[in-house]
SELUMDREN-220846 format. One record per residue (C-alpha): residue number from 1; residue in three letters; x, y negated, z negated. Coordinates in Angstrom, 3 decimals, decimal comma, m for minus. Layout:
% residues N
<node NUM ALA <X Y Z>>
...
//
This chain:
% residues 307
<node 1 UNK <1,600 32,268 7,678>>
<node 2 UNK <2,677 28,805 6,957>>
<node 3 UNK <2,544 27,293 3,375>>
<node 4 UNK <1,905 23,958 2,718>>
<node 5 UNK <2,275 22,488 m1,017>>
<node 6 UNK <m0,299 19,715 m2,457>>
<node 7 UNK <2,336 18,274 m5,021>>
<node 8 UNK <0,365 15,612 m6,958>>
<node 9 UNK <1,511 14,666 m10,461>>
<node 10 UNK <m1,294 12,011 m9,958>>
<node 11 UNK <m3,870 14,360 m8,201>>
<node 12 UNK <m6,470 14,203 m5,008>>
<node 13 UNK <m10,196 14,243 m6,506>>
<node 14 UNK <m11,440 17,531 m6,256>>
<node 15 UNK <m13,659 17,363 m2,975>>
<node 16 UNK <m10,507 16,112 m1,257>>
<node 17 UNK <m8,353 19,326 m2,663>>
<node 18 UNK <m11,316 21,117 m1,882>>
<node 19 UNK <m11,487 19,687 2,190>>
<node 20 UNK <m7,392 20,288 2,022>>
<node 21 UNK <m8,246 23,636 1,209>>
<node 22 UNK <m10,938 24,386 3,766>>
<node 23 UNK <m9,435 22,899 6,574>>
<node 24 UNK <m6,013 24,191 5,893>>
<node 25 UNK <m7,670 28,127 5,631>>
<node 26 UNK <m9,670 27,979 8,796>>
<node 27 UNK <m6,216 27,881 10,920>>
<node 28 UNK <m4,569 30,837 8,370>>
<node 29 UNK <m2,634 28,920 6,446>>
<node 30 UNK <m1,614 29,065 2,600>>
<node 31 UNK <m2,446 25,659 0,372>>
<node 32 UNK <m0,743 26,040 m3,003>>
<node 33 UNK <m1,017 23,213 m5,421>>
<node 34 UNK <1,090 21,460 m8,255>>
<node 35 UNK <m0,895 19,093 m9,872>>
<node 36 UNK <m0,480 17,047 m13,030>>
<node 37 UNK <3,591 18,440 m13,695>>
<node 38 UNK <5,057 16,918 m16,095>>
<node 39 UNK <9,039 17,281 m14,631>>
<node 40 UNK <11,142 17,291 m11,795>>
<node 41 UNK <12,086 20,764 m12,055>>
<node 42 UNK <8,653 21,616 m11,737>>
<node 43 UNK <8,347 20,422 m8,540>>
<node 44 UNK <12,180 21,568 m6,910>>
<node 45 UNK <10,549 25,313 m7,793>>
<node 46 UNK <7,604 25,039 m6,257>>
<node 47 UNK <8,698 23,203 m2,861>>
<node 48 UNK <11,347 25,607 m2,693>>
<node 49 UNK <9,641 28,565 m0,480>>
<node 50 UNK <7,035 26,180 1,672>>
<node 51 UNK <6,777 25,092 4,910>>
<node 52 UNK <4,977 21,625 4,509>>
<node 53 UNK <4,258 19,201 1,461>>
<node 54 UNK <1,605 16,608 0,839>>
<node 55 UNK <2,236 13,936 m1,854>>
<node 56 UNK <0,898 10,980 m2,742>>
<node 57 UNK <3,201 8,852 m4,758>>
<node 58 UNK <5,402 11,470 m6,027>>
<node 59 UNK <8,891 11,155 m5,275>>
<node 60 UNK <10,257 13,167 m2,186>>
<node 61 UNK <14,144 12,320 m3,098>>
<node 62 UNK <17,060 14,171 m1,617>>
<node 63 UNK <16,698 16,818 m4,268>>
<node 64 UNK <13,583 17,692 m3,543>>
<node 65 UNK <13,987 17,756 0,034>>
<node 66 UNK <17,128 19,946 m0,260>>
<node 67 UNK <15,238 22,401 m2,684>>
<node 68 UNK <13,031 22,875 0,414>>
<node 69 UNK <14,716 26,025 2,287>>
<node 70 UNK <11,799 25,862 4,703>>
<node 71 UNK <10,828 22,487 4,411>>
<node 72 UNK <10,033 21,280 7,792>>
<node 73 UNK <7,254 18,443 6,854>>
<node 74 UNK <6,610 15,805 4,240>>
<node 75 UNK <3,340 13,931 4,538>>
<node 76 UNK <2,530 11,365 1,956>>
<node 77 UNK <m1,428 10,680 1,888>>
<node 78 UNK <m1,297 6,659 2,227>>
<node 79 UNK <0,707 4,046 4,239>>
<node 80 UNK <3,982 3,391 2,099>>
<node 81 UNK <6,291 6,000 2,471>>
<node 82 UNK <9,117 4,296 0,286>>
<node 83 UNK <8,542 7,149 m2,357>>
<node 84 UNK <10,311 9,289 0,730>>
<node 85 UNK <14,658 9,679 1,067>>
<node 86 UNK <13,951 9,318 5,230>>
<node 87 UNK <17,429 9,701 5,575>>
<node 88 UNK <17,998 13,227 3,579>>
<node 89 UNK <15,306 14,193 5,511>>
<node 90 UNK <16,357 12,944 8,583>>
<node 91 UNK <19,850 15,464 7,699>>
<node 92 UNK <17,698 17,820 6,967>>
<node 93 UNK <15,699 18,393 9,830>>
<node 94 UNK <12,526 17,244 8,073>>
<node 95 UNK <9,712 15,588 9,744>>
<node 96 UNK <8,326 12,816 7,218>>
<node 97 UNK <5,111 10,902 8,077>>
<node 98 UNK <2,313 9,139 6,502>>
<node 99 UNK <m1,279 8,572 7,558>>
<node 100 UNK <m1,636 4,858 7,917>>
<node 101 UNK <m5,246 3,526 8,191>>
<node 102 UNK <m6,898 5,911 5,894>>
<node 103 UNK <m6,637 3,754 2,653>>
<node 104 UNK <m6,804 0,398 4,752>>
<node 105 UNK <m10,580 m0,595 3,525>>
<node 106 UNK <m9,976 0,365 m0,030>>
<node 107 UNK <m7,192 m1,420 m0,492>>
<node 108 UNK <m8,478 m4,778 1,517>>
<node 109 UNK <m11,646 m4,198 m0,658>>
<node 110 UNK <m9,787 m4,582 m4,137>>
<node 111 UNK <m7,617 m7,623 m2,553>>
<node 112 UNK <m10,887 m9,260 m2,489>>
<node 113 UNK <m12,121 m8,160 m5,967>>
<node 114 UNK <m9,183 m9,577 m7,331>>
<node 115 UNK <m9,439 m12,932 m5,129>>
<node 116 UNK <m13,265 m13,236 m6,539>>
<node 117 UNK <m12,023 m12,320 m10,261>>
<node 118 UNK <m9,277 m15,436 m9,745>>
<node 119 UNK <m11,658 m18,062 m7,934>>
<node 120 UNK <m14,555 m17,180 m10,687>>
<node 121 UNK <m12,145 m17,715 m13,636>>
<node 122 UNK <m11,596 m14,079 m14,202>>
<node 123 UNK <m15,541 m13,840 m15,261>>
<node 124 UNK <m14,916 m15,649 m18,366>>
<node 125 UNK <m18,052 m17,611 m17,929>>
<node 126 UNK <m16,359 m21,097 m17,055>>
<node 127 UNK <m16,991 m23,057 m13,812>>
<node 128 UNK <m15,063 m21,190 m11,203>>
<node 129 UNK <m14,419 m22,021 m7,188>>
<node 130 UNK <m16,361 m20,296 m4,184>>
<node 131 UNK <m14,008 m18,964 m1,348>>
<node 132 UNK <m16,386 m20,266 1,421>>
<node 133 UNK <m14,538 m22,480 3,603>>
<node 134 UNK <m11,053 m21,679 2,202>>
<node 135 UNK <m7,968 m20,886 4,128>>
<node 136 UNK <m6,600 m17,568 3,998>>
<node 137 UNK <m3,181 m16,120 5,370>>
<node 138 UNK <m2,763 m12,426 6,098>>
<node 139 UNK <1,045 m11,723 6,147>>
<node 140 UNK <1,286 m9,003 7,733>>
<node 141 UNK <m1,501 m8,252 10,254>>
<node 142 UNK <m1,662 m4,073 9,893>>
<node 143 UNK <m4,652 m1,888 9,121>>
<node 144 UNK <m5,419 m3,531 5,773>>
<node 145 UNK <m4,775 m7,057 7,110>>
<node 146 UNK <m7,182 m6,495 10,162>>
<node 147 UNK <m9,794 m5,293 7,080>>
<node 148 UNK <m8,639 m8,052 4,934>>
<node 149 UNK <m9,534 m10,182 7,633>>
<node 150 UNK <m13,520 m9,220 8,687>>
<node 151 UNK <m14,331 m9,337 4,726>>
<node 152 UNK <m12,684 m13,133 4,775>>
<node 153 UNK <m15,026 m13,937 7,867>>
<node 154 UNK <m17,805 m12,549 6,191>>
<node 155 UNK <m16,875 m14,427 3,240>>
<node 156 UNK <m16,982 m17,683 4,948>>
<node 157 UNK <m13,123 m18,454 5,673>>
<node 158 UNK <m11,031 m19,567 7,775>>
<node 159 UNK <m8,404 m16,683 8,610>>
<node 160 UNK <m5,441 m16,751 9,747>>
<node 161 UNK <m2,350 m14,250 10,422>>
<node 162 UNK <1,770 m13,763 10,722>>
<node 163 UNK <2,828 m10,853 12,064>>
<node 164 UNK <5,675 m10,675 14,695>>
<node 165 UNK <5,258 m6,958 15,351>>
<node 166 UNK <1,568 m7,837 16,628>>
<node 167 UNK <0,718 m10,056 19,782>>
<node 168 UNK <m0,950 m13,393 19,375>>
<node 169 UNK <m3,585 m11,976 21,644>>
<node 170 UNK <m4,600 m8,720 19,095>>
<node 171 UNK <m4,784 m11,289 16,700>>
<node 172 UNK <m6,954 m13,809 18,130>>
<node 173 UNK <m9,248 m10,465 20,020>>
<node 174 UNK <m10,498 m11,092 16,060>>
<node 175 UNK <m11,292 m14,252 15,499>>
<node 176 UNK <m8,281 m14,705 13,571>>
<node 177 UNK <m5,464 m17,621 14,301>>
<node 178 UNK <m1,816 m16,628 14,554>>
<node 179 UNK <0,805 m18,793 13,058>>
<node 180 UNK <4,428 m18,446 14,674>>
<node 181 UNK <6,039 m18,575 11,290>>
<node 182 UNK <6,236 m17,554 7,583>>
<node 183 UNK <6,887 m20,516 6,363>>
<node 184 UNK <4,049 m22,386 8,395>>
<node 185 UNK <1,083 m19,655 7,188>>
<node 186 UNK <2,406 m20,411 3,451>>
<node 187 UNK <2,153 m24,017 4,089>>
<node 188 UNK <m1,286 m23,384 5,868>>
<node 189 UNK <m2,766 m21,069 3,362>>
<node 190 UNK <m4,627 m21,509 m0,039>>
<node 191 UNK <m4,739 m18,193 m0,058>>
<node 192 UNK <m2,355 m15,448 0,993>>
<node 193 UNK <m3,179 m11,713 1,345>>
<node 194 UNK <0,202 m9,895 1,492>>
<node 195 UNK <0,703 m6,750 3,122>>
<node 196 UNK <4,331 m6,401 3,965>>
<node 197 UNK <6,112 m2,828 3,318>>
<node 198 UNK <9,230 m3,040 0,850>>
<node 199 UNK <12,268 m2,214 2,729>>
<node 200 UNK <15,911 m4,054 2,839>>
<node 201 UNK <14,596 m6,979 4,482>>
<node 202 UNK <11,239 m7,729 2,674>>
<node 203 UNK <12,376 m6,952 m1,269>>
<node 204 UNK <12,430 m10,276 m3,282>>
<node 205 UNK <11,378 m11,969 m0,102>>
<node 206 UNK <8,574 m13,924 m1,690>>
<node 207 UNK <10,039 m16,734 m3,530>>
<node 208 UNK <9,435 m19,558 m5,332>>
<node 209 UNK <10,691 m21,281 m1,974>>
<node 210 UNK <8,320 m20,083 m0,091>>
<node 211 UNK <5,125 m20,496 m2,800>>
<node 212 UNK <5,631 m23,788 m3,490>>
<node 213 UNK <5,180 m24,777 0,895>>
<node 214 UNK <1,710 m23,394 m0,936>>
<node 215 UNK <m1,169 m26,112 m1,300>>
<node 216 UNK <m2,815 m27,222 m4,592>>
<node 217 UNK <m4,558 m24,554 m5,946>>
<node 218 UNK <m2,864 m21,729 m4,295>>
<node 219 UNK <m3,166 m17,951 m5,199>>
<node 220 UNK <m0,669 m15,344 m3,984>>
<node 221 UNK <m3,106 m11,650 m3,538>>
<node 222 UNK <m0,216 m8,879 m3,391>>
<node 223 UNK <m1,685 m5,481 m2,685>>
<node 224 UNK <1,694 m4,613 m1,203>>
<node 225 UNK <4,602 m3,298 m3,612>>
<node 226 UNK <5,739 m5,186 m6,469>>
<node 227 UNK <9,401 m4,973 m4,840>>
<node 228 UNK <9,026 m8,019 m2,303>>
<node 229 UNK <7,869 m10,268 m5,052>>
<node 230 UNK <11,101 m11,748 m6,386>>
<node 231 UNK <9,280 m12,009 m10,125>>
<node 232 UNK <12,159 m14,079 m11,824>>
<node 233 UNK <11,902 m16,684 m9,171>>
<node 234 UNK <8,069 m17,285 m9,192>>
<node 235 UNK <7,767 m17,105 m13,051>>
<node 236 UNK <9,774 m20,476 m12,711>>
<node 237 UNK <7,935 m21,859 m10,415>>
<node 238 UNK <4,378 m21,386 m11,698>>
<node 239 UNK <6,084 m22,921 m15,058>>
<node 240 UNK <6,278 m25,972 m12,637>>
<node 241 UNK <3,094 m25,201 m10,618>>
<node 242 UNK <0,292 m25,230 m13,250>>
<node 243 UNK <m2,172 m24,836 m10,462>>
<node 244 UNK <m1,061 m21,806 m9,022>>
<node 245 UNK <m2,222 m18,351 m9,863>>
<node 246 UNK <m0,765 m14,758 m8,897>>
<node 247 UNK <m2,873 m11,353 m8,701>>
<node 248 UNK <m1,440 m8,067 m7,721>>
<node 249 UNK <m2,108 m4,449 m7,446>>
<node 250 UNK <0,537 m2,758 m10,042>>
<node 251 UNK <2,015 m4,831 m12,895>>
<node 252 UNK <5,741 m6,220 m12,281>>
<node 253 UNK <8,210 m5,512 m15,144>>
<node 254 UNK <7,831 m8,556 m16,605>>
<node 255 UNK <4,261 m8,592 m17,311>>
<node 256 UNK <4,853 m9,606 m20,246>>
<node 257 UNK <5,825 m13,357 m20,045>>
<node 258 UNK <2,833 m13,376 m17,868>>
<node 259 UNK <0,550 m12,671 m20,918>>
<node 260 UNK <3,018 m15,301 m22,589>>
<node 261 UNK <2,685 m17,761 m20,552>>
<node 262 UNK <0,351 m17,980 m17,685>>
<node 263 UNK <m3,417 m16,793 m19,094>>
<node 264 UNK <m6,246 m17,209 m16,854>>
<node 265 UNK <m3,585 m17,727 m13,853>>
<node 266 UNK <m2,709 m14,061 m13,319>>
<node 267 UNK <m4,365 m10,224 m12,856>>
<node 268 UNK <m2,670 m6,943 m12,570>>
<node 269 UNK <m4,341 m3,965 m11,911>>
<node 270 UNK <m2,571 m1,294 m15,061>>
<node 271 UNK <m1,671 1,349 m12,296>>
<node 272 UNK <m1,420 0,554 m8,390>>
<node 273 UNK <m5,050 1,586 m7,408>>
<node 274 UNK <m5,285 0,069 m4,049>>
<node 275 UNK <m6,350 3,589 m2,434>>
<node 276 UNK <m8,411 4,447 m5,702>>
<node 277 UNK <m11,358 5,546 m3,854>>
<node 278 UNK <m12,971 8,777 m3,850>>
<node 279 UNK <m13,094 7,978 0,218>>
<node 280 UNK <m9,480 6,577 0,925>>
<node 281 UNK <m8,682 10,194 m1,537>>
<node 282 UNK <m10,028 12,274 1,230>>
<node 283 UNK <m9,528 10,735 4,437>>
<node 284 UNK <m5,595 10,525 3,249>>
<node 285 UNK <m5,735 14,267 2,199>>
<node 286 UNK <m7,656 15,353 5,458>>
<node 287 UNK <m5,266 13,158 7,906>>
<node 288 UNK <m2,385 14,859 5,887>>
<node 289 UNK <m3,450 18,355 6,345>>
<node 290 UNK <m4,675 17,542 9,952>>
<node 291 UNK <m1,142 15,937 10,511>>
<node 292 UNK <0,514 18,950 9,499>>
<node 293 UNK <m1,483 21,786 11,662>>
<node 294 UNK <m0,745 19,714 14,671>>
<node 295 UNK <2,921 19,086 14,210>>
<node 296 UNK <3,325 23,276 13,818>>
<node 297 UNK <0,654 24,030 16,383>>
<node 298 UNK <1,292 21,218 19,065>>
<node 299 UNK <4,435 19,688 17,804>>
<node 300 UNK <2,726 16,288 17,164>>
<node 301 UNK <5,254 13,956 15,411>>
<node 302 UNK <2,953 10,700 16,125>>
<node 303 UNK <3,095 9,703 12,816>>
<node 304 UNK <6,524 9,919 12,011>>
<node 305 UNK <8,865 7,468 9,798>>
<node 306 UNK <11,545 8,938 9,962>>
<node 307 UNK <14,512 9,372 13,024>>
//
């Protein structure tokens, strides 16, 4: 009997433990769950005898994966897998994956709350600006940006993409424009939807270089991670650019001389809740389970991230 491990210091909502559960039974295997712990040692005992883990932002570091005497799987229930040591695992023998897609509409959905919140003065009941007929830039044109980008048509504006992993002809299948360069969608864009993962070449890759190519007006929507944003670097520049305004999913560490300095030009959500949706909860925790039976049962690695 295989056992698979829900480790979630942050957990599921209870109909997606409960699906987990279900779907995980019907093919004989064991679901165990850690939820809420408090410690890391919590969480090297309990992955120690299983055969898969699911987590969600919980942090699968070399420890953890070398606690694992059967480990053969980690799934983590969203799109980033930075919270994930791919190369222990890879020395391990452990498959990692992640189930892109499943939190793709939640997290273009709040992008857009937050672009309303800014263009409406964050509600405070002065004269705001309409997004109708504004230009947007998706950088980054995955499953959220392809989201991202049928609310902005419904919305009213003109779209357009950079992605060099993704053919000028997916784009445009869309009705969106492709742009052959960073710097020209920054330059292009009053608005720019961000959606790149953090890795070696993306941290700190969003400067105050590349914001101020930005027109009058500009607002930088970051649902990505907080480590591409090089924070020092646009603090000084929005010090220069009083028009510009910055939202983002999950608070950078120096929220503080935000709240100093720049109110009414900024939002951050208190905790990244992007995939805070009771529905982006279960599909993630259904495509992990899912994932796992079918790597065991018919050695599926399609959604592998690691080598």
């Amino acid at each position: 009997m295989k056992k698979v491990l829900i480790a979630t210091e942050k957990p599921f909502a209870k109909e997606a433990v409960a699906s987990i559960e279900s779907i995980g039974q019907k093919v004989g295997y064991q679901i165990v769950k850690l939820e809420k712990y408090t410690s890391k040692d919590e969480l090297l005992k309990a992955v120690a005898d299983v055969d898969a883990m699911i987590i969600r932002s919980d942090k699968a570091d070399r420890d953890v994966i070398n606690a694992g005497k059967n480990l053969k799987i980690i799934v983590r229930a969203g799109a980033g897998y930075d919270n994930i040591d791919l190369e222990a695992a890879t020395e391990k023998g452990v498959v990692a994956m992640n189930t892109p897609g499943q939190n793709s509409n939640a997290v273009a959905e709040l992008a857009f709350g937050m672009m309303v919140y800014n263009a409406r003065g964050s509600f405070s009941g002065a004269s705001g600006t309409e997004l109708r007929g504004k230009t947007l830039g998706i950088h980054a044109y995955g499953n959220v940006g392809k989201y991202v980008a049928k609310i902005a048509k419904g919305f009213g504006m003109e779209v357009y993409a950079y992605d060099p992993f993704i053919s000028n002809e997916a784009i445009q299948a869309d009705g969106v424009k492709p742009l052959t360069s960073v710097e020209e969608l920054y330059k292009t864009c009053q608005y720019v939807s961000l959606h790149i993962p953090a890795n070696d070449q993306t941290k700190k890759s969003i400067n105050a270089n590349l914001l101020k190519l930005m027109p009058k007006n500009a607002c930088l929507v970051n649902t990505a991670r907080k480590e591409v944003i090089d924070e020092e670097s646009i603090v000084k520049f929005m010090e220069e650019r009083q028009d510009f305004s910055y939202v983002s999913d999950v608070a950078p560490d120096n929220a503080a001389v935000y709240a100093e300095k720049f109110a009414g030009r900024y939002f951050f959500t208190p905790k990244k809740m992007g995939a805070q949706t009771s529905e982006a909860n279960n599909n993630a925790g259904v495509a992990a389970i899912e994932q796992i039976i079918n790597f065991f049962e018919k050695g599926d690695v399609r959604f592998k991230v690691n080598k």
